[in-house]
C-alpha positions in Angstrom: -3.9 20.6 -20.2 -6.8 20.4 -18.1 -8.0 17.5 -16.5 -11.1 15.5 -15.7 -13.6 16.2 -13.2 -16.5 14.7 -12.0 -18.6 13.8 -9.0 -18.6 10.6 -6.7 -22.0 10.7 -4.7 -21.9 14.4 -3.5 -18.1 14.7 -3.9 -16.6 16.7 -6.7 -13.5 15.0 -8.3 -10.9 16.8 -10.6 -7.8 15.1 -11.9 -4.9 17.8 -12.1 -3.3 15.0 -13.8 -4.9 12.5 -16.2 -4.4 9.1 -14.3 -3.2 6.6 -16.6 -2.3 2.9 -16.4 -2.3 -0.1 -13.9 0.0 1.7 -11.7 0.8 5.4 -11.1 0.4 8.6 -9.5 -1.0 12.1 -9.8 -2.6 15.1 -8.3 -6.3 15.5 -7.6 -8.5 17.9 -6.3 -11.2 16.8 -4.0 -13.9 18.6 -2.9 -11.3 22.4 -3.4 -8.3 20.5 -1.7 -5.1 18.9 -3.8 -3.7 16.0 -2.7 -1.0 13.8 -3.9 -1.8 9.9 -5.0 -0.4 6.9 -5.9 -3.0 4.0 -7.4 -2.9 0.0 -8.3 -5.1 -1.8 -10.2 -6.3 -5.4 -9.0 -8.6 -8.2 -9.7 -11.9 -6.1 -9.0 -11.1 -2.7 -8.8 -8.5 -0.1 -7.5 -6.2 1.2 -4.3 -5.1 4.7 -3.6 -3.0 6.1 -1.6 -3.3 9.6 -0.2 -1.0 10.9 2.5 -3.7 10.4 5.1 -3.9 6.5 4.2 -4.5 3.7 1.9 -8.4 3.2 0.3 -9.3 0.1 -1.7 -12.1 0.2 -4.2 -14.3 -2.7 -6.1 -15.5 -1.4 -9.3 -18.4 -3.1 -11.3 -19.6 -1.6 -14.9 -22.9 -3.1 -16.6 -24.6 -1.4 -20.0 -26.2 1.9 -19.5 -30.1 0.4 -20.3 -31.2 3.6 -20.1 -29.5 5.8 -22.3 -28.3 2.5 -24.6 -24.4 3.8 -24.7 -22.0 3.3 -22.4 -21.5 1.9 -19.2 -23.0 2.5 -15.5 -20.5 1.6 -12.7 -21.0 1.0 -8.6 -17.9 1.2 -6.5 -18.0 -0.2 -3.5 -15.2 1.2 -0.4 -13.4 -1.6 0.4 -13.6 -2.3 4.6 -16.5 0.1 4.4 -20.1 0.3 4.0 -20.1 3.0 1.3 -21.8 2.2 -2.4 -21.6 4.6 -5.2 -23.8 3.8 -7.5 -24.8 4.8 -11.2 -21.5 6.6 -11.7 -20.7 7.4 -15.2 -17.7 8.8 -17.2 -16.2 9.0 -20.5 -13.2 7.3 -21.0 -9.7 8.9 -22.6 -10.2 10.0 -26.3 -13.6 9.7 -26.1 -15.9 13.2 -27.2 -17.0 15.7 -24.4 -20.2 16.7 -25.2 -20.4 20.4 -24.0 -23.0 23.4 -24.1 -26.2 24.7 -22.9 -29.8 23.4 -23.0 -30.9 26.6 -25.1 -30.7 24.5 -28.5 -27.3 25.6 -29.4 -25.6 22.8 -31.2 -23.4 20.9 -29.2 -19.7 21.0 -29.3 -17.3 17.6 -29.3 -13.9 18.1 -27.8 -12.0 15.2 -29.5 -9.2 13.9 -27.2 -5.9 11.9 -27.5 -6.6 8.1 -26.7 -2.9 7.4 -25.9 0.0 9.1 -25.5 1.6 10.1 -29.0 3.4 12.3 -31.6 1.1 14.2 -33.9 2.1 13.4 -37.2 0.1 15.4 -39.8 -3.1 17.8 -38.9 -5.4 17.2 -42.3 -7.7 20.4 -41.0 -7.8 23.9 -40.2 -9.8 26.1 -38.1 -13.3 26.9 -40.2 -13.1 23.9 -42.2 -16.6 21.9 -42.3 -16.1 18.3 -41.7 -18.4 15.4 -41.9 -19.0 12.5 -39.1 -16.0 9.9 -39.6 -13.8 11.9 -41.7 -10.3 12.3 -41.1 -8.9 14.8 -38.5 -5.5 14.4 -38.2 -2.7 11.0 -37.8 -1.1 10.3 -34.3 1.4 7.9 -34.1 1.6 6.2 -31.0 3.5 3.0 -30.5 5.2 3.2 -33.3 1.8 2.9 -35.1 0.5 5.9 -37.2 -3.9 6.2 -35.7 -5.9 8.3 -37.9 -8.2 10.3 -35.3 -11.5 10.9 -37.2 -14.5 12.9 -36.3 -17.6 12.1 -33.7 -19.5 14.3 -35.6 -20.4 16.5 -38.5 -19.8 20.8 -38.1 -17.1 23.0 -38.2 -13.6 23.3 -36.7 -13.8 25.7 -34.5 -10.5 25.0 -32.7 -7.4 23.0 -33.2 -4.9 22.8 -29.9 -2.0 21.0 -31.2 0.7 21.5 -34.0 2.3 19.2 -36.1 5.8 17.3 -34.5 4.0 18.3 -30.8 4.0 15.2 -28.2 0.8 14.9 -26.3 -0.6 13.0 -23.3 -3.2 10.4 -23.0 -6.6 12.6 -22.8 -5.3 16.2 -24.0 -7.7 18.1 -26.0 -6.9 18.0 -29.8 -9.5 19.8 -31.4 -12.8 21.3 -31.3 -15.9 20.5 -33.5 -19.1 23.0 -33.3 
């Protein structure tokens, strides 16, 4: 499964490990280095734990006025004087818009909100499908979630199997 990447200021992120919860652990890659981390959620924001210390984070989200979706977030190091501001992500099981600026039609990547069972794949590879319709069911929680699509297109590419278990963020499918 890959993971998600990003930047902070000039500093590029990647998660080898989708972090998940109030509390946990995982690998990430900063900057070309791994490291090992452990995290807890407070009050107003986060604390992680590398091997080379503890770092404390306050996290703020307002709406994205600009782009009128979303949400733009500042952190703020704790017991420091560094500000990140208008950071932006998309959260687990949300689309990844990908592809180029050379008028291509975009691609969606839909992605597994939770961690679950795939229960029944209603698609196959080629099939046109329209914005909203039905994908494929995921039971999670001992709930059955129907996972619909972001967008209209075709399936171009279907990464999971009936009976498989996934995590919170794999890639399920692709819509060109």
């Amino acid at each position: 499964m890959s993971g998600l990447q990003g930047k902070v200021g000039n500093i590029a992120l990647k998660w080898k490990k989708i972090p998940s919860g109030a509390n946990g652990s995982g690998e990430v890659e900063v900057a070309g280095k791994t490291y090992s981390i452990s995290w807890k959620r407070d009050a107003e924001g986060l604390w992680v734990e590398f091997s080379h210390g503890v770092f404390g984070f306050d996290i703020h989200g307002e709406a994205d006025e600009e782009s009128g979706s979303g949400l733009v977030y500042r952190v703020r190091e704790r017991e420091s004087d560094r500000l990140f501001a208008g950071l932006k992500y998309r959260s687990e099981g949300e689309a990844l818009l990908e592809g180029q600026n050379s008028g291509k039609k975009k691609a969606a990547r839909v992605r597994a909100q939770m961690p679950g069972k795939i229960v029944k794949i209603h698609v196959k590879t080629g099939d046109s499908v329209t914005k909203e319709q039905s994908l494929l069911v995921m039971e999670a929680m001992k709930m059955e979630n129907e996972i619909k699509a972001t967008q209209a297109g075709v399936v171009e590419k279907i990464n999971v199997s009936e009976g498989q278990a996934v995590e919170s963020g794999a890639d399920l499918l692709v819509i060109g």
